[in-house]
DRENDOLO-696656 format. One line per field, with one value per residue: residue number from 1; residue in three letters; z, x, y of N, C-alpha, C in turn. Coordinates in steps of 0.001 Angstrom, whole numbers, plus 500000, padded with zeros to 6 digits. Layout:
% DRENDOLO-696656
i	[NUM; ...] $
aa	[ala; ...] $
n_up	[Z; ...] $
n_east	[X; ...] $
n_north	[Y; ...] $
ca_up	[Z; ...] $
ca_east	[X; ...] $
ca_north	[Y; ...] $
c_up	[Z; ...] $
c_east	[X; ...] $
c_north	[Y; ...] $
This chain:
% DRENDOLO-696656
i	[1; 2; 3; 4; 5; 6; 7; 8; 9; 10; 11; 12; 13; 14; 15; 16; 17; 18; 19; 20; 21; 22; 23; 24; 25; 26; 27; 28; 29; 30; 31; 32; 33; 34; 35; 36; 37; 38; 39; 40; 41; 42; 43; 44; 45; 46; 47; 48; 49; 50; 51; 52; 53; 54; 55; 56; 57; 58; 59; 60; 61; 62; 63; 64; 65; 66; 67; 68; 69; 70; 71; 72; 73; 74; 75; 76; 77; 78; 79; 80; 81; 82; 83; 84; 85; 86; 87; 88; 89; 90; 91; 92; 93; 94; 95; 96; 97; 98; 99; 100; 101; 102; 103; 104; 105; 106] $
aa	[unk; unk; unk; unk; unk; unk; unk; unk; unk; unk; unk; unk; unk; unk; unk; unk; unk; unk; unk; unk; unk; unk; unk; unk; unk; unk; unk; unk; unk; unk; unk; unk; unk; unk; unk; unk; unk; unk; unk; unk; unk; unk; unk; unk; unk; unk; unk; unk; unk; unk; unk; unk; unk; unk; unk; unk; unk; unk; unk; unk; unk; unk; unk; unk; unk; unk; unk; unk; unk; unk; unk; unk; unk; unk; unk; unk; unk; unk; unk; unk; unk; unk; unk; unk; unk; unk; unk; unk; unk; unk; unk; unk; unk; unk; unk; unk; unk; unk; unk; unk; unk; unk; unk; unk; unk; unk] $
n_up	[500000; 499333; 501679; 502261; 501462; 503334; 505533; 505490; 505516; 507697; 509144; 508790; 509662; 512330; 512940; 513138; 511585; 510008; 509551; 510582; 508150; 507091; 505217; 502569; 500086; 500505; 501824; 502660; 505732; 506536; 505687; 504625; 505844; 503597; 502068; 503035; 502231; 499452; 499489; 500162; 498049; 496272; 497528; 496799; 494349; 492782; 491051; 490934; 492208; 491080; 492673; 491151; 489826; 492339; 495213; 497729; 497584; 496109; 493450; 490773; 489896; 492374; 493837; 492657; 493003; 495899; 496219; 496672; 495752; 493968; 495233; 496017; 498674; 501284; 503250; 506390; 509415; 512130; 515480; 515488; 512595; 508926; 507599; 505799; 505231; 505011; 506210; 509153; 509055; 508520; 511063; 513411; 513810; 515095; 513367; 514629; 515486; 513432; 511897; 513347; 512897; 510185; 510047; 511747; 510126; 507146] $
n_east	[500838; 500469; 502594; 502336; 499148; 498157; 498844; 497013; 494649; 494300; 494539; 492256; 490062; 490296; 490011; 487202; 485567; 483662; 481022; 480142; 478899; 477303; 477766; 477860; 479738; 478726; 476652; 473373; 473906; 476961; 479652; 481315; 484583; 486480; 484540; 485389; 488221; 487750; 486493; 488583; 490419; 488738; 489267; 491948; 492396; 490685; 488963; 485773; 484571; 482563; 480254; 480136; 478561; 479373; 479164; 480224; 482891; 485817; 486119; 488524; 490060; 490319; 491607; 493783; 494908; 495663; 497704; 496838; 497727; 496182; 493985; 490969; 489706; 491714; 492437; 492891; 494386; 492725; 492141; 492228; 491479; 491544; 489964; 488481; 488611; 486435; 484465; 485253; 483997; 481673; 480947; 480865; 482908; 484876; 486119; 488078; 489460; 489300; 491194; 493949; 494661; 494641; 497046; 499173; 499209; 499209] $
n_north	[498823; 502534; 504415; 506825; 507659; 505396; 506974; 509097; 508257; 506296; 508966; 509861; 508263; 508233; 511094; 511469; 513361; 511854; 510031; 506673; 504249; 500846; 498297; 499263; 501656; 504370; 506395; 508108; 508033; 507800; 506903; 503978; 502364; 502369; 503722; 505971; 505937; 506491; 508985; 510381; 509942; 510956; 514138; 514533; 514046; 515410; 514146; 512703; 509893; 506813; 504884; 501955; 498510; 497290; 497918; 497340; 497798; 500030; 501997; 500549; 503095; 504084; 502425; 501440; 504391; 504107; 502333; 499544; 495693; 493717; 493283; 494551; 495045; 494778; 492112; 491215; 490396; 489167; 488396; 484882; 485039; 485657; 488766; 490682; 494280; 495229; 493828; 493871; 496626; 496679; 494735; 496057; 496952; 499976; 503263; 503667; 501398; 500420; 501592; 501717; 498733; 498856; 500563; 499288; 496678; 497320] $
ca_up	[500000; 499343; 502757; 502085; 501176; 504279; 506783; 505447; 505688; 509058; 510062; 508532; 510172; 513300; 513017; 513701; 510614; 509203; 510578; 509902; 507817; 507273; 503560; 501138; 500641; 500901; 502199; 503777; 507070; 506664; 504835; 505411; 506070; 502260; 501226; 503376; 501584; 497732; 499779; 500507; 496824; 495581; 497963; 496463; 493119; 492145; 490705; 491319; 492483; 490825; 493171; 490111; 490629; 493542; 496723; 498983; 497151; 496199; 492314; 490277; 490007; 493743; 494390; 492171; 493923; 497172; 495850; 496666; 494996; 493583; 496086; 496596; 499806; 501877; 504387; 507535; 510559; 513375; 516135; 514332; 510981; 508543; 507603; 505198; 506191; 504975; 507140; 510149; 509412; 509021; 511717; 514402; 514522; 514985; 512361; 515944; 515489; 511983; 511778; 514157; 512122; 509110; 510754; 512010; 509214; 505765] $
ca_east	[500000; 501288; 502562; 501499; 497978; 498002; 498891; 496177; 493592; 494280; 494440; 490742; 489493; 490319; 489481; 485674; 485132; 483351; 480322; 480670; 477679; 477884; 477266; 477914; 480642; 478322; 474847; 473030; 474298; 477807; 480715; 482410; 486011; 486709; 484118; 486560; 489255; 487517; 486740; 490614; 491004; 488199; 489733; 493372; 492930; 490020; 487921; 484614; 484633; 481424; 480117; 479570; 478347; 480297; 478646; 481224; 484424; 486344; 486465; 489916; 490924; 491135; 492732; 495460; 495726; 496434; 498462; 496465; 497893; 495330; 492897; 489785; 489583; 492217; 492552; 494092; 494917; 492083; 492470; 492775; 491391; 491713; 488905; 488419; 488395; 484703; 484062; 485456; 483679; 480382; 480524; 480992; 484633; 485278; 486795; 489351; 489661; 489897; 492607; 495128; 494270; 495341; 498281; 499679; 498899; 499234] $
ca_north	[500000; 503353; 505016; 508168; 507547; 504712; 507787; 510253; 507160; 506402; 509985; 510387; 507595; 508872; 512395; 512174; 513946; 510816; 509313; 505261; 503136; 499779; 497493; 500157; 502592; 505891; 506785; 509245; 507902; 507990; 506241; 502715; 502472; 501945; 504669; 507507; 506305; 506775; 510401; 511227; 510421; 512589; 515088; 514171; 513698; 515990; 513403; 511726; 508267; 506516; 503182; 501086; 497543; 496996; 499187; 497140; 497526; 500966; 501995; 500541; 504341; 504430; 500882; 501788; 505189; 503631; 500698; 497892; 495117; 492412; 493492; 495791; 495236; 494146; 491303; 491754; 489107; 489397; 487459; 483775; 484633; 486999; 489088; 491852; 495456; 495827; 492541; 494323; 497638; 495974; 493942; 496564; 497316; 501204; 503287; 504057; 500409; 500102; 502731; 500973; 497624; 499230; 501259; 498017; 495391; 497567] $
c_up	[500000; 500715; 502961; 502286; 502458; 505537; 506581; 505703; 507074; 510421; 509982; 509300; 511826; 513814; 513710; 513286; 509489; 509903; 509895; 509510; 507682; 505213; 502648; 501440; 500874; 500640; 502993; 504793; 507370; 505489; 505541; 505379; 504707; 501752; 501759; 502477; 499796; 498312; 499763; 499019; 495776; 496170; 497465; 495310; 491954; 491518; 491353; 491489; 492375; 491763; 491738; 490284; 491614; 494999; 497227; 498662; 496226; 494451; 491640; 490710; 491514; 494782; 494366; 492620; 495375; 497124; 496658; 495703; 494917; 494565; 495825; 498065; 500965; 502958; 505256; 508603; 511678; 514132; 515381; 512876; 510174; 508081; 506564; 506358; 506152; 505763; 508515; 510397; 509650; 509846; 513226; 514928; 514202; 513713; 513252; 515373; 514792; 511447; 512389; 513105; 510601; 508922; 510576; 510657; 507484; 505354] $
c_east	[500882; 501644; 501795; 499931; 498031; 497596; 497965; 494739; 493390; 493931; 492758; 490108; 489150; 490203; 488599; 485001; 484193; 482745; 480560; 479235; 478201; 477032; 477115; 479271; 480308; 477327; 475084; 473600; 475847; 478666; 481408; 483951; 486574; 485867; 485030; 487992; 488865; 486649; 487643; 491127; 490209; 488762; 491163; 493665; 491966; 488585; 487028; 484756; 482943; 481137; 479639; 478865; 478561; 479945; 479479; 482662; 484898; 486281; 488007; 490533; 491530; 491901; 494027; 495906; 496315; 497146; 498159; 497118; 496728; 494390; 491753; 489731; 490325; 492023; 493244; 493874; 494018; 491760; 492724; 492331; 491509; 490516; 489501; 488145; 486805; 484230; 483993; 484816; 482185; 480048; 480953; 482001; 484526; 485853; 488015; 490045; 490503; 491626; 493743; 495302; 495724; 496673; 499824; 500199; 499392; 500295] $
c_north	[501239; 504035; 506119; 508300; 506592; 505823; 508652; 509228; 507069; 508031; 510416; 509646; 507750; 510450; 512531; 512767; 513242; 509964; 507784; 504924; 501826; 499426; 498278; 501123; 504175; 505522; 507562; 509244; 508546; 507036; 504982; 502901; 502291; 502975; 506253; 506961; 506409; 508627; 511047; 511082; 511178; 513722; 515940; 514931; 515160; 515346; 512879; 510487; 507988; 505047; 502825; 499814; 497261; 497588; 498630; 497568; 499421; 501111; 501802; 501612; 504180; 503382; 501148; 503081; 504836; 502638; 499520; 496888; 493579; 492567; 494907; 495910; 494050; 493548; 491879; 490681; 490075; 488400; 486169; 483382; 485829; 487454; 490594; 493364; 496216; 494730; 493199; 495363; 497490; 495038; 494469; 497506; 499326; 502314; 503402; 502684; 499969; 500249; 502164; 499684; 498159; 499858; 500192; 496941; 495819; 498281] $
């Protein structure tokens, strides 16, 4: 993952500037941990990020801006299994949470 883009992710997540939803990456409610980071690269880059088919998963453009490799949505090691980071965001975990997770792991 690119550092750069890792440390502005994490820092959003933990801001407070970003209420959390869950099973999509934007609604009314708020944004999943994967829809703030296709925010930090509309914020970035200038461009629109369209959800296309996909409501759980991030548009190419903004994969390959954060250098995911071969992923949309990365795994990460929680307690003894691994679990996606839209797994973890929809299933309770914090974005406080998240953010360390990703800190740590990416």
């Amino acid at each position: 993952m690119n550092q750069q883009v890792k440390q502005k992710w994490v820092d959003a997540l933990k801001s407070g500037d970003y209420q959390q939803t869950r099973a999509t990456l934007k609604d009314q409610s708020g944004f999943c941990c994967l829809g703030v980071l296709c925010d930090l690269y509309s914020k970035e880059t200038g461009e629109d990020w369209v959800q296309d088919g996909k409501y759980y998963y991030p548009p190419t453009a903004v994969c390959e801006w954060a250098g995911f490799v071969n992923t949309y949505n990365p795994k990460v090691e929680y307690g003894e299994e691994r679990l996606s980071l839209a797994d973890l965001n929809d299933n309770g975990k914090s974005f406080k949470e998240i953010a360390a997770i990703i800190q740590e792991q990416l």
